[in-house]
C-alpha positions as CSV (number, residue, x, y, z in Angstrom):
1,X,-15.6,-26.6,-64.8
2,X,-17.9,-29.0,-62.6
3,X,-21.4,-30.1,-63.1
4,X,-23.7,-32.0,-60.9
5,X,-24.9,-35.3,-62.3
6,X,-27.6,-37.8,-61.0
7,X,-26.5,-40.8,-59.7
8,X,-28.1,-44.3,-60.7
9,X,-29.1,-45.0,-56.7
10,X,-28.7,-42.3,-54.4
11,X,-25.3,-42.5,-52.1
12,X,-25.0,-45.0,-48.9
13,X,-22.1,-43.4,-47.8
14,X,-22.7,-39.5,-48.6
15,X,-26.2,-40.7,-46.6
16,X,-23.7,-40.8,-43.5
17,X,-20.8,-38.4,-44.7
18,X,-23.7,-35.6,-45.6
19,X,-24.9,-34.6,-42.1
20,X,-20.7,-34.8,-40.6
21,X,-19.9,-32.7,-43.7
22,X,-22.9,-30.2,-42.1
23,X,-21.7,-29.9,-39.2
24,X,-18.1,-29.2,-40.3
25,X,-19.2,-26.1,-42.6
26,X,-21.6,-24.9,-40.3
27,X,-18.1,-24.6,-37.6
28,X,-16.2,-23.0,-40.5
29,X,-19.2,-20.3,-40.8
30,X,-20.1,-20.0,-36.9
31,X,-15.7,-19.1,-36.9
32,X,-16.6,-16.5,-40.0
33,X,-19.3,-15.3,-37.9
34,X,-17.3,-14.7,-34.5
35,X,-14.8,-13.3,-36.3
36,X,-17.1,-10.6,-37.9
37,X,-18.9,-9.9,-34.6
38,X,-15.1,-9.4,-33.1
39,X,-14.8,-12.1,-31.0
40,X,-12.1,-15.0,-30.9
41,X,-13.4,-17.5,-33.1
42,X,-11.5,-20.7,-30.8
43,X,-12.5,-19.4,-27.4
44,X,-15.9,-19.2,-29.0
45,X,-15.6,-22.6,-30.6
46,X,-14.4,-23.7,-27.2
47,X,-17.5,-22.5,-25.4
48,X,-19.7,-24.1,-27.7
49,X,-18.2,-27.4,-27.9
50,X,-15.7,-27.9,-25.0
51,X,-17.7,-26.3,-21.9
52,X,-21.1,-28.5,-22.3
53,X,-19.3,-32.0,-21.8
54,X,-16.1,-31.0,-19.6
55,X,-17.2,-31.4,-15.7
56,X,-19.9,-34.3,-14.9
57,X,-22.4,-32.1,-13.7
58,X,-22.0,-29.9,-17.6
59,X,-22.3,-33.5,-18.9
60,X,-25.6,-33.7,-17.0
61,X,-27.1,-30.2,-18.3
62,X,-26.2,-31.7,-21.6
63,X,-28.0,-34.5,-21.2
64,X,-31.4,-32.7,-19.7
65,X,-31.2,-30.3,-22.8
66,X,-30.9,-33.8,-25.3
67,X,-33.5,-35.3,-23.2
68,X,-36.8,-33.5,-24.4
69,X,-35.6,-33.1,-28.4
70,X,-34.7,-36.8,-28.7
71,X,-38.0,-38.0,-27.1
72,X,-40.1,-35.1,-29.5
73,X,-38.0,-36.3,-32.3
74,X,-38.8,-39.6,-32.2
75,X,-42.4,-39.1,-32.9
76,X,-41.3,-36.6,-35.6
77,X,-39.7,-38.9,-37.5
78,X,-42.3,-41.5,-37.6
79,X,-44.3,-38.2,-39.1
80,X,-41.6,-37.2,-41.4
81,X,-41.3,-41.0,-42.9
82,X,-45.1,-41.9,-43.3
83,X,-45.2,-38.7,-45.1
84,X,-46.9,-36.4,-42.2
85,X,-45.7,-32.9,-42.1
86,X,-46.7,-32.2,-38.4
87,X,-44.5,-28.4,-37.3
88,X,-46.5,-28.0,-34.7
89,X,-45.0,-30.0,-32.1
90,X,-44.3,-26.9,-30.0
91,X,-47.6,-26.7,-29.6
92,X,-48.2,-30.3,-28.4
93,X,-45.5,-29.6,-26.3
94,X,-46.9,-26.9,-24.3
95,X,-50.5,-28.7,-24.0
96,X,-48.8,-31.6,-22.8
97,X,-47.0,-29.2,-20.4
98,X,-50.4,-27.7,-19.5
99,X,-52.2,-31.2,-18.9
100,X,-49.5,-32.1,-16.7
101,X,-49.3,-29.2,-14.7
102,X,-52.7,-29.6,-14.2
103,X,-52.3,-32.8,-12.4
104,X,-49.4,-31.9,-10.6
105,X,-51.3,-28.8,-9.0
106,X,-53.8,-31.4,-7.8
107,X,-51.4,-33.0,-5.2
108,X,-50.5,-31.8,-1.5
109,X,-48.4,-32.9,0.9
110,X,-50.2,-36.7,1.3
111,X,-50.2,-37.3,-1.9
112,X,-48.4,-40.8,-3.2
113,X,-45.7,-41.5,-5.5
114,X,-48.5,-42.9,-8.2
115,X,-48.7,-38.8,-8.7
116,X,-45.5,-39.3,-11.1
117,X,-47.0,-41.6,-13.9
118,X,-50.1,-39.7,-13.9
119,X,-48.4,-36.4,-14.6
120,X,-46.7,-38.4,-17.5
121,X,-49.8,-39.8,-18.7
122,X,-51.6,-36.9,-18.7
123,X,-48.9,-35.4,-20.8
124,X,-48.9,-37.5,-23.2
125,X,-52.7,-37.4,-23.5
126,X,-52.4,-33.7,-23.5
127,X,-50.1,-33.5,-26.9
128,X,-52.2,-36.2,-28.4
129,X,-55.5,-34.4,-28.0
130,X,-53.4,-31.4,-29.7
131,X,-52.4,-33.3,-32.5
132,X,-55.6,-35.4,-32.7
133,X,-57.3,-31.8,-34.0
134,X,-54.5,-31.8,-36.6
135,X,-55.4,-35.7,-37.7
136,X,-59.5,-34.7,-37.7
137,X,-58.9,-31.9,-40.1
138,X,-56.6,-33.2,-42.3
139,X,-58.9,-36.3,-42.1
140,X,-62.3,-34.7,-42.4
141,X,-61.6,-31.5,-44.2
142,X,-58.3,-32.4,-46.3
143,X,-56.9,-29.7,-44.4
144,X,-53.1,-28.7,-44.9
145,X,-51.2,-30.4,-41.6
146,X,-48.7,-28.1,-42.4
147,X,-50.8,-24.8,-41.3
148,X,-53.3,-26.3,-38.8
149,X,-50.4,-27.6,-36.8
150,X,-48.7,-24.5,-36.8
151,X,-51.4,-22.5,-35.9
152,X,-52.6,-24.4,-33.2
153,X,-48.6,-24.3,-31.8
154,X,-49.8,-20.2,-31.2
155,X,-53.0,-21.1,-29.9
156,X,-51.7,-23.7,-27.3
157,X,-48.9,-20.5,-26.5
158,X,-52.5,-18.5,-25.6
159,X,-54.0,-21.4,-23.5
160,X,-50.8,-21.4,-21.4
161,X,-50.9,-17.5,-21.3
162,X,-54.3,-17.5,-20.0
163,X,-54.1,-20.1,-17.1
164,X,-50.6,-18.7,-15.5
165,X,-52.5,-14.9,-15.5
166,X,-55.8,-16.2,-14.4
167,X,-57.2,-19.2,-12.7
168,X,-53.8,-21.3,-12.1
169,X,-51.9,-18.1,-11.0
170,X,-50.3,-18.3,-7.1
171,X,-51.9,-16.1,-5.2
172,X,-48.7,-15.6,-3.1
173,X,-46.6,-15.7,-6.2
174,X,-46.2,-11.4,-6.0
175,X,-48.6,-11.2,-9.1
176,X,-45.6,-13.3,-11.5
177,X,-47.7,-14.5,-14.3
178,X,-46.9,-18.2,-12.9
179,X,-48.6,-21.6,-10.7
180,X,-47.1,-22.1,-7.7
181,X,-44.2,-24.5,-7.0
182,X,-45.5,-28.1,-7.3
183,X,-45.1,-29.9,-4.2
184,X,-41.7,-32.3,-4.3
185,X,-43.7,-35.4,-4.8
186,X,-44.8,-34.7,-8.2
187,X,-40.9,-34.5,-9.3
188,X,-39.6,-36.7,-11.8
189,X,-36.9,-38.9,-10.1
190,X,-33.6,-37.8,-10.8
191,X,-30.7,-40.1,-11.6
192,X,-28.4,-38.6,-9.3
193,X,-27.5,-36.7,-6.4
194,X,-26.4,-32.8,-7.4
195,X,-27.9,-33.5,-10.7
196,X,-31.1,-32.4,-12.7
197,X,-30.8,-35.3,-14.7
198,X,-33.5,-37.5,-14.3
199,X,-35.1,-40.8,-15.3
200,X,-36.6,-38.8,-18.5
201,X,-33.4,-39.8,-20.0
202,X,-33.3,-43.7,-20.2
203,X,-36.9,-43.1,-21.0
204,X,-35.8,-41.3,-24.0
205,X,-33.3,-44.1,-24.7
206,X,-35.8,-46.8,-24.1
207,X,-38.5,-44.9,-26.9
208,X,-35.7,-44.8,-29.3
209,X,-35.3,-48.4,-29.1
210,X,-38.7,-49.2,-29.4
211,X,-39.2,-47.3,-32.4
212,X,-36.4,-48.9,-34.4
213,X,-38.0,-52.8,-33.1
214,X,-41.0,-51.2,-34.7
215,X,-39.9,-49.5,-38.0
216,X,-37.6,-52.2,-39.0
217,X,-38.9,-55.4,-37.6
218,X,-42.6,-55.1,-37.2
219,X,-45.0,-55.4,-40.3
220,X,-47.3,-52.6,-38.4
221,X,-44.1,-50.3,-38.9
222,X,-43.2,-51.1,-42.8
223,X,-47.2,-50.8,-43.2
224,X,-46.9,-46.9,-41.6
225,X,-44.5,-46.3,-44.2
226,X,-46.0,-47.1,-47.0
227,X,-49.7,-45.8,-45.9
228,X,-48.0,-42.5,-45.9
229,X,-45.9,-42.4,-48.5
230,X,-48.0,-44.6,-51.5
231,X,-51.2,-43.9,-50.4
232,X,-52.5,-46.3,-53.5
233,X,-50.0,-49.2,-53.1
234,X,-50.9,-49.4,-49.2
235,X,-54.7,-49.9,-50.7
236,X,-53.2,-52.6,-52.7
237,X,-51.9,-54.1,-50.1
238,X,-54.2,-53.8,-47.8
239,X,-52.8,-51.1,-45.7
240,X,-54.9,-48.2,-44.4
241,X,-53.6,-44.7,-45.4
242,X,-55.9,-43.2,-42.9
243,X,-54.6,-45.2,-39.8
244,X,-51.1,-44.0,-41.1
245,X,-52.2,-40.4,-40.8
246,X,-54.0,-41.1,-37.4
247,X,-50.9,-42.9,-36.2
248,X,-48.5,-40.6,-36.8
249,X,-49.7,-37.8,-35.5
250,X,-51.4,-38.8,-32.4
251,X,-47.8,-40.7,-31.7
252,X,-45.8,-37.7,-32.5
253,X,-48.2,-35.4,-30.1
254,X,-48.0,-37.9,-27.5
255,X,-44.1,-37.5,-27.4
256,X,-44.1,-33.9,-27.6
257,X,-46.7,-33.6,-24.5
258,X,-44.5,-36.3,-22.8
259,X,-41.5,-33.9,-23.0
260,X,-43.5,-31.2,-22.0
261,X,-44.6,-33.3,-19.0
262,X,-40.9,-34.3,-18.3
263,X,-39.8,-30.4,-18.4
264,X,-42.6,-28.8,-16.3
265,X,-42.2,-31.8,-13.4
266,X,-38.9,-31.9,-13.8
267,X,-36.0,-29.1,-14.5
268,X,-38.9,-26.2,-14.2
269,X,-41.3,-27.3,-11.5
270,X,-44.1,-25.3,-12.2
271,X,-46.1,-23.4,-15.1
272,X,-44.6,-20.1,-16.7
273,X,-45.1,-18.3,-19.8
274,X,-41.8,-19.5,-20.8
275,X,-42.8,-23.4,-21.2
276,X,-42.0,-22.8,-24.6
277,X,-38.8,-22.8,-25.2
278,X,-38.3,-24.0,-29.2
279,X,-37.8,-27.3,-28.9
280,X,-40.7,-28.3,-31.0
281,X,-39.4,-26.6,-33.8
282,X,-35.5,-27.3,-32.8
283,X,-36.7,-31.4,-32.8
284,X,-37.4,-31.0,-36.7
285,X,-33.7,-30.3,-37.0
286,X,-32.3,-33.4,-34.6
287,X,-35.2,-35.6,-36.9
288,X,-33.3,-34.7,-40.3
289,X,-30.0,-34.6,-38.9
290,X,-30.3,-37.7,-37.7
291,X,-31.6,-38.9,-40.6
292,X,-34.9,-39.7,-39.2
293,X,-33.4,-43.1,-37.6
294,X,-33.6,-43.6,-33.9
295,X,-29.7,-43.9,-33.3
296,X,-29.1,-40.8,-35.1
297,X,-31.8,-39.0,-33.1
298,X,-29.4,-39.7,-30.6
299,X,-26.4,-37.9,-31.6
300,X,-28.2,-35.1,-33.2
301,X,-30.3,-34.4,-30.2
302,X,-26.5,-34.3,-28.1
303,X,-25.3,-31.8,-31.1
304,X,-28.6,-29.7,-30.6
305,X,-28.3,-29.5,-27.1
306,X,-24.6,-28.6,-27.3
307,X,-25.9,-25.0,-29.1
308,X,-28.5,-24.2,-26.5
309,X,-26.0,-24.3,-23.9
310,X,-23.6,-23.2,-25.7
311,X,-25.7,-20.3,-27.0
312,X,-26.7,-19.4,-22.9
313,X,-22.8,-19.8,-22.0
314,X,-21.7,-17.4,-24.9
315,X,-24.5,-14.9,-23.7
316,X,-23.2,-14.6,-20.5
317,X,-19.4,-14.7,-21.1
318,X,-19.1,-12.9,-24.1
319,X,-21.9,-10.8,-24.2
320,X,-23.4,-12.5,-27.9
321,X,-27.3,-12.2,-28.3
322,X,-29.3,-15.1,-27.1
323,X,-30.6,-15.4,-30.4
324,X,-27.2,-16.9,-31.2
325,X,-28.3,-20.3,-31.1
326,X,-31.5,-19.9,-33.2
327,X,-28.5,-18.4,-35.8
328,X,-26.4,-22.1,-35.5
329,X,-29.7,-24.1,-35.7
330,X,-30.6,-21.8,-39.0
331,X,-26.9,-22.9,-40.4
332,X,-26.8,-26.6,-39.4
333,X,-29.9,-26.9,-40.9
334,X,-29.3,-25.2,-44.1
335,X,-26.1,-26.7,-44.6
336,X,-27.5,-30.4,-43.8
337,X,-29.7,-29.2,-47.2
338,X,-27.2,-28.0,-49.5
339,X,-24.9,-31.1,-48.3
340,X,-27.6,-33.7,-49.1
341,X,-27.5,-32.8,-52.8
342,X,-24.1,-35.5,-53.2
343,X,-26.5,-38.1,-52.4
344,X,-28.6,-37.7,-54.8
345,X,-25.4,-36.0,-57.5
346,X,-22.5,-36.3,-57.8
347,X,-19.8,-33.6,-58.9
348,X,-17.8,-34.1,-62.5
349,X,-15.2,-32.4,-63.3
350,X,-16.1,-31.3,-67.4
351,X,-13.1,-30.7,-69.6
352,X,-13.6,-27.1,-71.4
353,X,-14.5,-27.5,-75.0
354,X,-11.8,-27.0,-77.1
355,X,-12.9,-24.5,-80.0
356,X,-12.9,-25.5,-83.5
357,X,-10.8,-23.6,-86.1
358,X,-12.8,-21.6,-88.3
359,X,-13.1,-22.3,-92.1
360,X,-10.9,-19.8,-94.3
361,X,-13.3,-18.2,-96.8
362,X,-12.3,-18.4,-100.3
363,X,-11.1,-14.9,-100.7
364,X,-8.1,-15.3,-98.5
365,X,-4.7,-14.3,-99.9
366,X,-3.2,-17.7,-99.1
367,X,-6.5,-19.6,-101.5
368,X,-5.3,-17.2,-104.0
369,X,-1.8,-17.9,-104.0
C-alpha cells in the first residue's frame, strides 16, 4: 500500500525531474494512442521527434515554430508569477498582428528599411492596447482577468474577420477573404539564405535574457512578485499591487502582439483569417513547462514546436487528424499536473496492518476445560 505524504519544503529536484517525467508518460501514452488508432507507434514517434531537427532547413522550421511561443511566453510568465491569470494572449496576438499589418499595408515600393521596426512597434502597441482593456477592468471594476481576457481573444478573432472581408481585402486577391501581399520591404530579415528563419529568433533569445536580469537581479522584478502575489505585504513594503497588475499585463500583451507582428511580416506576409493559429493558448503550456523561468521557456517552447510540426508531418504522411497535436499539448499538459504532485508529496510505502487476535469469550470449550 502507498500513501502520499507532504513534504517539509517542496522538492528542488522533483522541481526539475517533474516536467522530464511529463514528457516521458506523455510518449508512453501518445505510443498507447498510435497503437489504438492502428498505426506504428515508432515510425510515429519518429515523425514527431526525429523529422523536425534532422536536415538544417527542418531545424529552421523548428526554430520559426519556437520563435513566437517563447517570445509570448515570456510575458506569460511574468503574469503567471505576479499572480495574473491573463488566457487571452491569443487575442493580443492577433491585435498585434492586425496593428502590424496595418502598417505594413501602408508601404510601397519607395518605402525605407525604418518600415521594419515600425511594424514591430506597432505590434507590440497593438497587444498592449488589448491587454491594457483587461488591466482597466480588472483595475476599475474588479473584473475576473480570467474571463475578460478570454473573451476579448474572440473578439479580437472578429476584428480580424472583419478587416480581411471588408476594407483591407485585395481587390485583385479573387475575393479570398485576405490583404494583399506586403511589399518585400516590410519583411522581417531572415537569418539565412533558403531559410524562413529570421532575426525574430535572437530577439526571442535576447527577451529571455532580459527577463531573467530583471526577475532575479533587479528590485523592480522581486517587487512584481510580491505586488502580485501578497498584495498586503507589497503595501508593507512599499510596493504597488496595482503597478504589478498594470505591468504584467500590458508586458505580456506587448509580447503576444510582438509575435503576432513577427508572424504576419514574416513566415505569412499578409493578413488571413488564419492569423490565429493557437499559440496564445499553446504559450500557457511552454510557461508551466518551463517552469515559468526564462531558460526553461527555451526548451519547452523547442518541445512545443516539435508537436506542431510533428502534428502537420503526421497529417500528411499518415493520414492522423490535425487535431493530433492539440491531443499531445492536452497530455503534456495534464501529465506536467499530475507529475508536480512529488514536489509538493512524496510517496510511502505503508506496511498493511497486521490484525489483532480476537478475545475468546468465556464460553469456549477450551475456558471450560
Amino acid at each position: 500500500m502507498f500513501r502520499l505524504e507532504p513534504r517539509a519544503e517542496p522538492s528542488r529536484w522533483w522541481t526539475i525531474g517533474s516536467p522530464l517525467l511529463a514528457l516521458a508518460l506523455t510518449v508512453l501514452l501518445g505510443i498507447v494512442l498510435f497503437a489504438a488508432l492502428g498505426k506504428d507507434p515508432v515510425r510515429a514517434l519518429q515523425i514527431f521527434f526525429w523529422e523536425p531537427i534532422k536536415t538544417p532547413y527542418a531545424l529552421g522550421e523548428l526554430m520559426v515554430k519556437a520563435t513566437p511561443l517563447l517570445v509570448i511566453a515570456l510575458g506569460l510568465s511574468l503574469c503567471f508569477r505576479s499572480n495574473v491569470w491573463n488566457i487571452g494572449a491569443e487575442g493580443q496576438f492577433v491585435i498585434g498582428a492586425v496593428f502590424a499589418g496595418g502598417v505594413a499595408l501602408l508601404a510601397d515600393k519607395n518605402t525605407g528599411l525604418w518600415i521594419v521596426p515600425a511594424i514591430l512597434l506597432a505590434g507590440v502597441l497593438g497587444g498592449m492596447v488589448w491587454a491594457g482593456i483587461v488591466a482597466l477592468c480588472r483595475d476599475r471594476f474588479n473584473a475576473s482577468e480570467i474571463l475578460v481576457s478570454l473573451m476579448l481573444v474572440y473578439v479580437a478573432g472578429m476584428v480580424l474577420s472583419y478587416l480581411v472581408y471588408g476594407p483591407w481585402k485585395d481587390p485583385q486577391g479573387y475575393n479570398f477573404p485576405q490583404t494583399k501581399t506586403f511589399e518585400a520591404v516590410t519583411q522581417i530579415p531572415r537569418l539565412m539564405d533558403g531559410s524562413r528563419l529570421s532575426i525574430g529568433l535572437p530577439l526571442a533569445l535576447g527577451l529571455a535574457a532580459l527577463l531573467w536580469l530583471y526577475l532575479f537581479r533587479t528590485r523592480a522584478g522581486f517587487a512584481q512578485q510580491v505586488g502580485g502575489l501578497a498584495p498586503a505585504a507589497a503595501r508593507y513594503a512599499g510596493f504597488s499591487s496595482r503597478r504589478a497588475l498594470w505591468t504584467a499585463l500590458l508586458v505580456s500583451g506587448g509580447a503576444a502582439g510582438l509575435a503576432g507582428a513577427l508572424e504576419v511580416a514574416g513566415p505569412i506576409g499578409q493578413l488571413t483569417p488564419y492569423v490565429p493559429a493557437g499559440y496564445g493558448f499553446a504559450a500557457i503550456i511552454v510557461a508551466f513547462v518551463g517552469r515559468l523561468h526564462p531558460v526553461g521557456m527555451v526548451f519547452s517552447a523547442i518541445l512545443m514546436s516539435m508537436f506542431y510540426i510533428g502534428g502537420e508531418l503526421a497529417q500528411s504522411r499518415l493520414g492522423l487528424p490535425k487535431s493530433l497535436t492539440g491531443v499531445f499539448q492536452g497530455l503534456l499538459l495534464f501529465s506536467l499536473l499530475a507529475c508536480d504532485t512529488l514536489v509538493a508529496y512524496r510517496v510511502r510505502r505503508v506496511k498493511p496492518a497486521e490484525p489483532t487476535p480476537a478475545a475468546i469469550p468465556a464460553s469456549h470449550p477450551s475456558r471450560s476445560a
